[in-house]
C-alpha positions as CSV (number, residue, x, y, z in Angstrom):
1,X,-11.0,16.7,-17.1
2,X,-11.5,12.9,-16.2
3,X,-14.6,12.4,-14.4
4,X,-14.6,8.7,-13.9
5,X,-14.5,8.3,-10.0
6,X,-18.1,9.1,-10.0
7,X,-18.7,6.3,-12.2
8,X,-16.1,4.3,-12.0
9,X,-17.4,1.4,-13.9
10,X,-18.8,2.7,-16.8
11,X,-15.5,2.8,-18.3
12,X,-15.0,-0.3,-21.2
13,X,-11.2,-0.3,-20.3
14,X,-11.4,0.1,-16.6
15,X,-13.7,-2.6,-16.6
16,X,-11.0,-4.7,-18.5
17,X,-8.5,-3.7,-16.2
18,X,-10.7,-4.9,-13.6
19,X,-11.4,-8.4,-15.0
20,X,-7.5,-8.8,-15.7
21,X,-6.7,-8.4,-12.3
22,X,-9.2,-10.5,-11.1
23,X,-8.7,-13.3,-13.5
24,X,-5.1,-13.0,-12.7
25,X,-6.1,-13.3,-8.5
26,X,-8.4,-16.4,-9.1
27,X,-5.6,-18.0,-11.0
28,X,-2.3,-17.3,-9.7
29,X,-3.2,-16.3,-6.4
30,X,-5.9,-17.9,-4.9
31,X,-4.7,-21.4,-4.6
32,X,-2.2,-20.4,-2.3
33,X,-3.3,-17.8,0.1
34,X,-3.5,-19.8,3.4
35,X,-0.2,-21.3,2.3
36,X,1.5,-18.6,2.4
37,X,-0.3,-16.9,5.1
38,X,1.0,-20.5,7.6
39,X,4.3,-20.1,6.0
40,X,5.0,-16.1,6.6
41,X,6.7,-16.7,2.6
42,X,7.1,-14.0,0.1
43,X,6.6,-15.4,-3.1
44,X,8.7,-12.9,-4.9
45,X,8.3,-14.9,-8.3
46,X,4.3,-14.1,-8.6
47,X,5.6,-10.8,-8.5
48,X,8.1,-11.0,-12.0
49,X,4.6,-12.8,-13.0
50,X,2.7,-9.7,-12.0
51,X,5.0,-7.6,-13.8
52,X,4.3,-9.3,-17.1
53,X,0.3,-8.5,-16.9
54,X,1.3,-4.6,-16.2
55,X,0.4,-4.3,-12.4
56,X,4.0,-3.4,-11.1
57,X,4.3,-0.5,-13.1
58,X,0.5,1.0,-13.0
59,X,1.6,5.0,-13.0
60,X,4.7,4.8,-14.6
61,X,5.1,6.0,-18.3
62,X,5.3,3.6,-21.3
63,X,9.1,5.4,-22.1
64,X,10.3,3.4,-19.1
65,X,8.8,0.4,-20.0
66,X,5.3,1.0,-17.6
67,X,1.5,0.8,-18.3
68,X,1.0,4.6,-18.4
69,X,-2.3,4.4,-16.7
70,X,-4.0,6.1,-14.2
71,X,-5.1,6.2,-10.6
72,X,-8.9,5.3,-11.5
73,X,-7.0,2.3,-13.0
74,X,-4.6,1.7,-10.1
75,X,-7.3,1.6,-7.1
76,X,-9.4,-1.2,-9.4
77,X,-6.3,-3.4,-9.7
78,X,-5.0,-2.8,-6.5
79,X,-8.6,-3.4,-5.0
80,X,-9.1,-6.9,-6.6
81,X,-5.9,-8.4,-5.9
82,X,-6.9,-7.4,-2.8
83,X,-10.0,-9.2,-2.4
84,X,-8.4,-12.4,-2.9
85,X,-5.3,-12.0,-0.7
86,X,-4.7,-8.5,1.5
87,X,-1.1,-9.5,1.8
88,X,-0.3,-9.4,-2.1
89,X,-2.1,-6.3,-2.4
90,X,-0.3,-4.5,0.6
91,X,2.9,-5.6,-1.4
92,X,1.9,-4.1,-5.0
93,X,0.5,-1.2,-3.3
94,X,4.3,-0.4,-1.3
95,X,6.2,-1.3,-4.6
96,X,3.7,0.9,-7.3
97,X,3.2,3.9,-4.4
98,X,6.0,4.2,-2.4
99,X,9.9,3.2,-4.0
100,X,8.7,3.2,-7.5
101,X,7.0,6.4,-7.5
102,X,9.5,7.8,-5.2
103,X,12.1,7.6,-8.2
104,X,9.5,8.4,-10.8
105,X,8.4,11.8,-9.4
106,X,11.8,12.9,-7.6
107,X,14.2,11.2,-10.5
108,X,16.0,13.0,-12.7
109,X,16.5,11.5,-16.1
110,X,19.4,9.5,-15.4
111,X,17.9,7.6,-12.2
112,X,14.6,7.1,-14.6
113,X,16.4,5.2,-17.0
114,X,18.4,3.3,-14.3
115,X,15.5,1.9,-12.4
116,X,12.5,2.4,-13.8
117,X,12.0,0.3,-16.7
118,X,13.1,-3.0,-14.1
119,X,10.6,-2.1,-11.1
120,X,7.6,-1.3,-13.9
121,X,8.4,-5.0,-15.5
122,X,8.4,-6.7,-11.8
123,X,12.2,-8.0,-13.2
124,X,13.2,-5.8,-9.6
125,X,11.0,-5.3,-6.7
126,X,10.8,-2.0,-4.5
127,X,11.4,-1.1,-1.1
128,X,10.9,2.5,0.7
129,X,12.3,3.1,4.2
130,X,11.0,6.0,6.3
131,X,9.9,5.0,9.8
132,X,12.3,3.6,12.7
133,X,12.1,1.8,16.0
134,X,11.7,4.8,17.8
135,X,10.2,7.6,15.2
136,X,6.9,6.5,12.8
137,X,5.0,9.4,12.9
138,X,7.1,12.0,14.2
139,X,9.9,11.0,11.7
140,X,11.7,14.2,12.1
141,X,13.4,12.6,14.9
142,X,15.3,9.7,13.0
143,X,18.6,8.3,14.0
144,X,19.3,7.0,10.9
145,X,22.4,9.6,9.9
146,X,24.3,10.4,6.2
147,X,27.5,11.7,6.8
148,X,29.0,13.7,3.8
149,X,32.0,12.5,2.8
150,X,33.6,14.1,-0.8
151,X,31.4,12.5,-3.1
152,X,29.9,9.8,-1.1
153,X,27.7,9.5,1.6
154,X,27.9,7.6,4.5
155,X,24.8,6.2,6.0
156,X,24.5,4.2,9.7
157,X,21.5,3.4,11.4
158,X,18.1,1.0,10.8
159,X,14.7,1.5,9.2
160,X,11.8,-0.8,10.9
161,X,8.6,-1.6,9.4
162,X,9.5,-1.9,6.0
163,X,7.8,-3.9,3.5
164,X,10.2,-5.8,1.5
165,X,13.3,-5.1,3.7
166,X,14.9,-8.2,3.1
167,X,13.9,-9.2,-0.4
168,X,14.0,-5.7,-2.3
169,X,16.1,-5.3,-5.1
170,X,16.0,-1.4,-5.2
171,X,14.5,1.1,-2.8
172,X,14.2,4.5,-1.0
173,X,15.5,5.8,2.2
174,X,15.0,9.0,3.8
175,X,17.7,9.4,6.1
176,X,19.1,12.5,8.5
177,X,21.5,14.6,6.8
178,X,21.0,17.9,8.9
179,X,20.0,18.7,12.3
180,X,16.9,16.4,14.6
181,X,13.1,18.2,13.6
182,X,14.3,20.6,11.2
183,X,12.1,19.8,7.9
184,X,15.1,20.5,5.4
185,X,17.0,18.1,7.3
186,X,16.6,15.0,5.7
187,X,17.7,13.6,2.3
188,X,15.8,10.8,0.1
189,X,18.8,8.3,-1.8
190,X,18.5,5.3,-4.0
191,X,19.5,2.0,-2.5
192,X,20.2,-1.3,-4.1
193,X,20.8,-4.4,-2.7
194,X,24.3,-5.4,-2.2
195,X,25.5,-2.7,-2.0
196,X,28.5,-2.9,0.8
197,X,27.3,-2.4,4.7
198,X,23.8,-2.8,3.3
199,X,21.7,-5.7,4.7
200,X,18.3,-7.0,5.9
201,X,17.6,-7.6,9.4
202,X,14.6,-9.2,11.9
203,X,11.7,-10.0,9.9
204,X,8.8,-9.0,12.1
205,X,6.3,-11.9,12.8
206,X,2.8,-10.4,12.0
207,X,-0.9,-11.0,13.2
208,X,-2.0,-10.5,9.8
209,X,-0.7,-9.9,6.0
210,X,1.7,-12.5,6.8
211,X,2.6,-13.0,3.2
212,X,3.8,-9.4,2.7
213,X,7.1,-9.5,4.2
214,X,8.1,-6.6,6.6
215,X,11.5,-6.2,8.5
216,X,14.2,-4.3,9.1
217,X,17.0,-2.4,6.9
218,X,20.4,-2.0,8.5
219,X,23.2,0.5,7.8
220,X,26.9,0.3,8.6
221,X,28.5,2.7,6.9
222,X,27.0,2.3,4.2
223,X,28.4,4.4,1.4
224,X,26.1,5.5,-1.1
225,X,27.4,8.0,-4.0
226,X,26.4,11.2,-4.5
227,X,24.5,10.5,-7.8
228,X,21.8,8.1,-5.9
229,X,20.9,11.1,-3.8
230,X,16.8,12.2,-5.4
231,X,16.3,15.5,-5.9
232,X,18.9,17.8,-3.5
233,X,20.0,17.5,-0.2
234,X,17.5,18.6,2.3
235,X,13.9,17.8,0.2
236,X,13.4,14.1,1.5
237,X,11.2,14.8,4.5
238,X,9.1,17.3,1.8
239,X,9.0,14.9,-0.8
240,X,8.2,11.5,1.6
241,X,4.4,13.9,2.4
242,X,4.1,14.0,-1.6
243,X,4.6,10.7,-1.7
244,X,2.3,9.8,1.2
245,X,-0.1,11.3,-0.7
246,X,-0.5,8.9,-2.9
247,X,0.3,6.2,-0.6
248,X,-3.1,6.8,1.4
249,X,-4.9,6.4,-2.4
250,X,-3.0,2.9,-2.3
251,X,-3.9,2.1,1.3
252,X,-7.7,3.1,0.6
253,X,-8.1,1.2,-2.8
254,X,-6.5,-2.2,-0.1
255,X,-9.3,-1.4,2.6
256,X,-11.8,-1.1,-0.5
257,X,-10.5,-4.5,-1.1
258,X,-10.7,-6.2,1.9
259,X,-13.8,-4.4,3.1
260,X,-15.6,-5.6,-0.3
261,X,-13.9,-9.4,0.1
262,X,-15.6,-9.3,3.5
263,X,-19.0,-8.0,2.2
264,X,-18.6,-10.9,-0.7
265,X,-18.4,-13.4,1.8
266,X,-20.9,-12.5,4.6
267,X,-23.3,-11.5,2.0
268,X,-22.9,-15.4,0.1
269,X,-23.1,-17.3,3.9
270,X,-26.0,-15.4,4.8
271,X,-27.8,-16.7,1.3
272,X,-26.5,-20.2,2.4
273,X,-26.9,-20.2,6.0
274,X,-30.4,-21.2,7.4
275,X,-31.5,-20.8,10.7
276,X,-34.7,-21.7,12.2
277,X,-35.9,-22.7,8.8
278,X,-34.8,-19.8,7.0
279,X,-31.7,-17.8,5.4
280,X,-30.2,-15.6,8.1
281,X,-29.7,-13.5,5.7
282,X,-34.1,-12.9,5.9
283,X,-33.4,-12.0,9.5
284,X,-33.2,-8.3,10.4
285,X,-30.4,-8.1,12.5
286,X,-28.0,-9.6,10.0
287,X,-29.7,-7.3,6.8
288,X,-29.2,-4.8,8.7
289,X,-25.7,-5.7,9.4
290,X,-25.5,-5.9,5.6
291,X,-27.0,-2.6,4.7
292,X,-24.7,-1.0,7.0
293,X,-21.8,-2.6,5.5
294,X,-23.3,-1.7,1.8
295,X,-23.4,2.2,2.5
296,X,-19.9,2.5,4.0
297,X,-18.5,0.5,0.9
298,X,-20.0,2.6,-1.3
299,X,-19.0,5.9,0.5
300,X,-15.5,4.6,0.8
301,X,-14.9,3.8,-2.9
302,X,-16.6,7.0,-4.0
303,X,-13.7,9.3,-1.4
304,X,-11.2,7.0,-3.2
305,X,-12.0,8.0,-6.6
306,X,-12.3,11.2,-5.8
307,X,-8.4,11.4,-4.5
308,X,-7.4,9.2,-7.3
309,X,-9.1,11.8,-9.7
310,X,-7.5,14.6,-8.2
311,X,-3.7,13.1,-8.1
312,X,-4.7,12.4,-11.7
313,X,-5.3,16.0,-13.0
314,X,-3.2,17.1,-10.6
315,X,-4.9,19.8,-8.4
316,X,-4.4,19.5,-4.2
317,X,-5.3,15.9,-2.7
318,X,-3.6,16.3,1.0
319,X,-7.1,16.4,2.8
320,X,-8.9,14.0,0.3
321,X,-6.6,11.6,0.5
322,X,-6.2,11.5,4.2
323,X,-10.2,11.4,4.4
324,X,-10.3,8.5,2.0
325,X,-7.5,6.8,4.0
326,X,-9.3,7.2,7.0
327,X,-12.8,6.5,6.3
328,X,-12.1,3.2,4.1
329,X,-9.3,1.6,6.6
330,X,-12.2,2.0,9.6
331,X,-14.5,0.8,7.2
332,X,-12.9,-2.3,6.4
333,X,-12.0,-3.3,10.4
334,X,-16.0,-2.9,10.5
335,X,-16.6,-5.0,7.8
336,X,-14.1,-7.9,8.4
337,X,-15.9,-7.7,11.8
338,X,-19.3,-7.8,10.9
339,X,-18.3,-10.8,8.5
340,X,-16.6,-12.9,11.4
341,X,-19.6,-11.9,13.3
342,X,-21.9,-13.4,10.2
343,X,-20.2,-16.8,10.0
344,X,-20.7,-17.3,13.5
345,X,-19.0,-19.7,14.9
346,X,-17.1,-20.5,11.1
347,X,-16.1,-16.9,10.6
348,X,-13.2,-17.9,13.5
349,X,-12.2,-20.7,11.6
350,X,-9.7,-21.2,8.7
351,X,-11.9,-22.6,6.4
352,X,-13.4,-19.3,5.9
353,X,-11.6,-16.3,4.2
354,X,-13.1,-13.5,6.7
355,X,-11.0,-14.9,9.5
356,X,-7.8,-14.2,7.0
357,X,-9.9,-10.7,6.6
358,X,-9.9,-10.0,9.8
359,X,-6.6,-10.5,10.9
360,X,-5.4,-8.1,7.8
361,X,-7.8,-5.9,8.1
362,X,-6.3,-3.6,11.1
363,X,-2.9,-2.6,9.1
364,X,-5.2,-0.5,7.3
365,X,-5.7,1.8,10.1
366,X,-1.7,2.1,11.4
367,X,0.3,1.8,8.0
368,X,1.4,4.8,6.2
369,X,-0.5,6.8,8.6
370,X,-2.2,6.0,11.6
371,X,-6.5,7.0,12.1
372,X,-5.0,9.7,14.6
373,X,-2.7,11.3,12.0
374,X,-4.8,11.1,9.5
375,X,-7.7,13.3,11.9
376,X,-4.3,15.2,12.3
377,X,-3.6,15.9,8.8
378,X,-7.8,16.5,7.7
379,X,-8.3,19.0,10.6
380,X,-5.2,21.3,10.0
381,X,-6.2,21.6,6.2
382,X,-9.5,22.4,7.4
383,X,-8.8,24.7,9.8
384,X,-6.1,26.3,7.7
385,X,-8.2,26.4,4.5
């Protein structure tokens, strides 16, 4: 069995993974993060780019045109795009972890082939619609209706919250084909843009991760054959929690990110900044502030690893997962704190990246699962096990 999350950088190729991404970040990326954080813009075309280097196809298998790696490798490429810009990393985490591996591990062959090989080489870009205006964490609820009709489906109803809703080219909805709260219920289809009674709708104007465009999907009567239905009538709501799974790995390794991107920064101002004749960084209350940040860091990446090493050989993750979830998203809210608090007066400015840190940092802690359903999840496998 692999064993690298307890050393995760002793690996030769993981560490080339790592400097690829980062190289990639510093050149592509970095030059226009506060431009594209004022603007609210997508820039979809860095993500064809990204596809080219291997990112938007991390998991998926090299028969479909992907990278075939791993989750050890995923959270390190995930975790420095994210240290440069939050907002491109929230994207590549939602297109990798949620619509693309939504068709690779519910697909059958015939959807594989179909989709696969254009969301792994970024030519398309993924959506994944679960949570409405009214239902995010108690999605058995939903509105959002299929209606069988001989071999179609007909869909009506709206999806909020969803990253890439109006720029997608291909994505997942789970949508009410049974009766409200009953778990078999629901039913996960394959969606592609322009497809008739199909559209985006209100693009939601964020506090933070401004450049990772979020807004509404709208169906009216949509009709949607048989044949982009994933898996059987019934398993969506099941297979969205398999899914989420891995989606709290990919919402970790962006925490990691910005938590570390925060540490980065507070730790180089406190070297720089002097005070009463001296680094502040020499004065207790700030290397303490440090340390703290330091430990939870380290504890954060090492529950990451360890989820992303048991989705990897394939043994039970639910708690894990949720712990690693939970503990790095809190972790990072603390760090991007402690950094504004650092910079003083120049952690609130624009000139700095913490302020951009900050702002991004809370998503961490409500996407894909808020702190309280994550305590949710960890204390009923707890209990139960």
């Amino acid at each position: 069995m692999n064993t690298d999350f307890m050393t995760p950088d002793t690996s030769e190729d993981l560490q080339m993974i790592r400097e690829s991404a980062r190289n990639f970040a510093e050149k592509h990326i970095r030059p226009h993060i506060m431009e594209w954080d004022e603007a609210q813009h997508f820039p979809k075309d860095l993500f064809h780019k990204m596809g080219e280097h291997g990112f938007m196809g991390v998991l998926v298998p090299e028969e479909y045109q992907g990278s075939n790696l791993g989750y050890q490798e995923y959270i390190t490429i995930i975790e420095e795009i994210t240290k440069v810009c939050s907002s491109i990393g929230l994207s590549l985490a939602a297109h990798n972890s949620l619509g693309t591996n939504h068709i690779l591990m519910f697909g059958n062959d015939e959807q594989k082939k179909k989709y696969l090989p254009k969301l792994a080489t970024g030519e398309h870009v993924a959506f994944w619609g679960l949570t409405e205006a009214n239902t995010g964490s108690d999605a058995g609820r939903m509105q959002c209706v299929a209606k069988k009709d001989g071999d179609y489906y007909v869909i009506n109803g709206t999806k909020n919250w969803i990253t890439h809703g109006r720029s997608g080219d291909v994505g997942v909805v789970i949508v009410r084909t049974g009766e409200p709260l009953d778990s078999h219920g629901m039913s996960a289809f394959i969606i592609e843009r322009g497809m008739e009674g199909f559209s985006g709708g209100k693009k939601e104007n964020k506090l933070g991760m401004r450049a990772s465009e979020t807004a509404e999907l709208i169906f009216d009567n949509c009709r949607v054959h048989k044949s982009q239905l994933l898996g059987k009538e019934g398993e969506g709501f099941i297979q969205s929690m398999k899914i989420l799974d891995g989606g709290r790995i990919s919402i970790g390794a962006l925490s990691l990110g910005i938590a570390k991107g925060s540490y980065d920064a507070a730790l180089k101002y406190s070297k720089e900044r002097e005070q009463f004749g001296k680094p502040i960084s020499s004065f207790q209350a700030i290397s303490f502030k440090l340390a703290d940040m330091a430990t939870e860091i380290e504890a954060s990446e090492l529950l990451i690893r360890k989820a992303g090493y048991l989705k990897d050989n394939h043994l039970p993750v639910t708690k894990i997962s949720a712990m690693a979830k939970y503990y790095a998203s809190e972790t990072c809210v603390r760090a991007a704190t402690e950094a504004v608090q650092i910079h003083g007066g120049y952690g609130f400015t624009k000139d700095f990246p913490v302020e951009k840190f900050f702002r991004d940092c809370k998503l961490c802690t409500i996407g894909e699962g808020t702190s309280e359903i994550q305590k949710l999840v960890i204390s009923r496998k707890i209990l139960k096990d």
